[in-house]
C-alpha positions in Angstrom: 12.8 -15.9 -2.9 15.1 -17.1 -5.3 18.4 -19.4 -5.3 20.1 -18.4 -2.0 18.2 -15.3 -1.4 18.8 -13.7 -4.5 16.1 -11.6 -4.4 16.3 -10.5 -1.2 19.7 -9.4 -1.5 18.9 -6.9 -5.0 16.1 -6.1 -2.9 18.0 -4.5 -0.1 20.7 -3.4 -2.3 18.3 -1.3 -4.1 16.3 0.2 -0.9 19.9 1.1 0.1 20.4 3.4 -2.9 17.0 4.7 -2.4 17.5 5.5 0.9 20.7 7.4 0.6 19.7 9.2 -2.3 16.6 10.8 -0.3 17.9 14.3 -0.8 17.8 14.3 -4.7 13.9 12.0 -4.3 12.8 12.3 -1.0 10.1 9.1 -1.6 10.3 5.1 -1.8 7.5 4.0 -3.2 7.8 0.0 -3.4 5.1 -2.0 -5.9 4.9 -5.6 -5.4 2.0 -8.3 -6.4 1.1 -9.6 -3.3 0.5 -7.8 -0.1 1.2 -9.3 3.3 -2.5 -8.0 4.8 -5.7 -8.4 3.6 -9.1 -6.8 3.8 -12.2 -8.4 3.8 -14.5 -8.5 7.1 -11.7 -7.0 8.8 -8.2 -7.1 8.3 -6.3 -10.1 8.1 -2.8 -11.9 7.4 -2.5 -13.0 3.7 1.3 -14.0 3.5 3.1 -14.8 6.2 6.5 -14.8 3.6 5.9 -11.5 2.6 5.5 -10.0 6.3 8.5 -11.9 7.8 10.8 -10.4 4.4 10.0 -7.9 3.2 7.9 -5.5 6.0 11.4 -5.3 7.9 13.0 -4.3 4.4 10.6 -1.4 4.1 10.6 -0.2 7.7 14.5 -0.5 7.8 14.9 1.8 5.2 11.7 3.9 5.5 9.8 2.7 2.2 6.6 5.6 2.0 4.2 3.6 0.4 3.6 0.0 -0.5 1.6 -0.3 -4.0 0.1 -3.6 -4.1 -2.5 -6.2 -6.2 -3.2 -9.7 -6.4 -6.9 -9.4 -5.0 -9.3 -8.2 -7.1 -10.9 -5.5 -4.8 -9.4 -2.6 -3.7 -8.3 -1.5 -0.3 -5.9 1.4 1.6 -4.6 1.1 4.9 -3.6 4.2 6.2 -1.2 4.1 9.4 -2.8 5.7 12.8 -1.7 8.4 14.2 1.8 7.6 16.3 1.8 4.0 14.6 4.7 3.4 12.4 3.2 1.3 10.1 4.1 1.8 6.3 0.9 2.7 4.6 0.1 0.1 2.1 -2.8 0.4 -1.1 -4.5 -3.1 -2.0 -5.1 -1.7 -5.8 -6.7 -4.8 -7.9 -10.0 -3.7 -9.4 -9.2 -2.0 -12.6 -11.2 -4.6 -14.2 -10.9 -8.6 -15.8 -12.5 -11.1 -16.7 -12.1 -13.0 -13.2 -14.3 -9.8 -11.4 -14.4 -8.7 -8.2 -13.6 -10.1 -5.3 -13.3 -9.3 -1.2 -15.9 -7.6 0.4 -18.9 -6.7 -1.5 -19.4 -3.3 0.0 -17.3 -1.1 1.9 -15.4 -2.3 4.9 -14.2 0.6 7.3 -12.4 -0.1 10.9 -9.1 0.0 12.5 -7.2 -2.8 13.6 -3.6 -3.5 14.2 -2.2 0.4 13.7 -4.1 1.1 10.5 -7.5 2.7 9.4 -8.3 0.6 6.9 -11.4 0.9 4.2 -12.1 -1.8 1.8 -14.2 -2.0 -1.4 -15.0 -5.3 -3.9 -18.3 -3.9 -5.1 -16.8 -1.7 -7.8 -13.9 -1.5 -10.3 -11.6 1.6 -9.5 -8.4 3.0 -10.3 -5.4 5.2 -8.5 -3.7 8.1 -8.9 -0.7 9.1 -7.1 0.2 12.8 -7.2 4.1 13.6 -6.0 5.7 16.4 -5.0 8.7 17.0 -2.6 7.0 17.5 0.2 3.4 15.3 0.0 2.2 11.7 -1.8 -1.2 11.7 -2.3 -3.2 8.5 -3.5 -6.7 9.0 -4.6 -9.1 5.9 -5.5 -11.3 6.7 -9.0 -14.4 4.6 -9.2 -14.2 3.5 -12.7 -17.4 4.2 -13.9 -18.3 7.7 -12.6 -14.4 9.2 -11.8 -15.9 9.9 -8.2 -13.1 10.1 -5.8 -13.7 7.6 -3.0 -11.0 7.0 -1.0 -7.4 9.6 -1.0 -5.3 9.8 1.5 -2.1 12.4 1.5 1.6 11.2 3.6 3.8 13.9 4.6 7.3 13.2 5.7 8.0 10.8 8.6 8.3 13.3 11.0 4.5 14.5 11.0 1.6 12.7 10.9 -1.1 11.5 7.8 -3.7 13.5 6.3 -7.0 11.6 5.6 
């Protein structure tokens, strides 16, 4: 990522800040293109580069939530309960002229410390409501507003509510 880790570097540098600032905004929210899992008949690896950088990044300094694209389907994956996975939101299917892709219906299961659902039948998009103590994501199918998916993370020290 960049001449001589570049990227990287402002990368950490800025998770840094984050992290010490946590009692003025108690939440990292990192957004990125690509995630490093996938959902389609399961779950599955999707870059190998993204999961050997920046995964020990965002556990290291306790990133929240991982906002993510690049597939055109949508997808949450929502840590089990004593897992310390970073929840991560697959959020592609807002619409374009490419369409949909990934599973054409929904996909529920666990696998590798997540619950994870899946959806590439229908165009959707997010909403992220934040207060000090709670960040809850709910998924908006784009045609009716019908909540489908939402999912609420507390503080690290307590569990998810799904």
């Amino acid at each position: 990522f960049a001449p001589e880790g570049e990227y990287l570097k402002w990368l950490e540098a800025n998770l840094v800040k984050a992290h010490a600032n946590r009692a003025q905004r108690p939440w990292i929210v990192a957004i990125g293109h690509r995630p490093w899992i996938k959902i389609q008949n399961g779950l599955g690896s999707t870059e190998a580069g993204l999961n050997d950088t920046h995964r020990p990044l965002f556990e290291k300094y306790g990133v929240d939530l991982y906002l993510t694209g690049h597939f055109h389907s949508y997808g949450s994956l929502v840590p089990e309960a004593g897992s310390s996975n970073i929840p991560i939101v697959i959020t592609g299917a807002a619409g374009c002229d490419e369409g949909l892709d990934g599973a054409k219906s929904t996909v529920k299961g666990t696998a590798q410390g997540y619950r994870y659902n899946g959806r590439g039948d229908i165009f959707q998009v997010g909403t992220l409501d934040v207060t000090r103590t709670s960040l809850t994501w709910k998924s908006h199918n784009s045609a009716t507003g019908e909540v489908f998916d939402s999912f609420t993370v507390l503080p690290r020290a307590t569990e998810m509510v799904v």
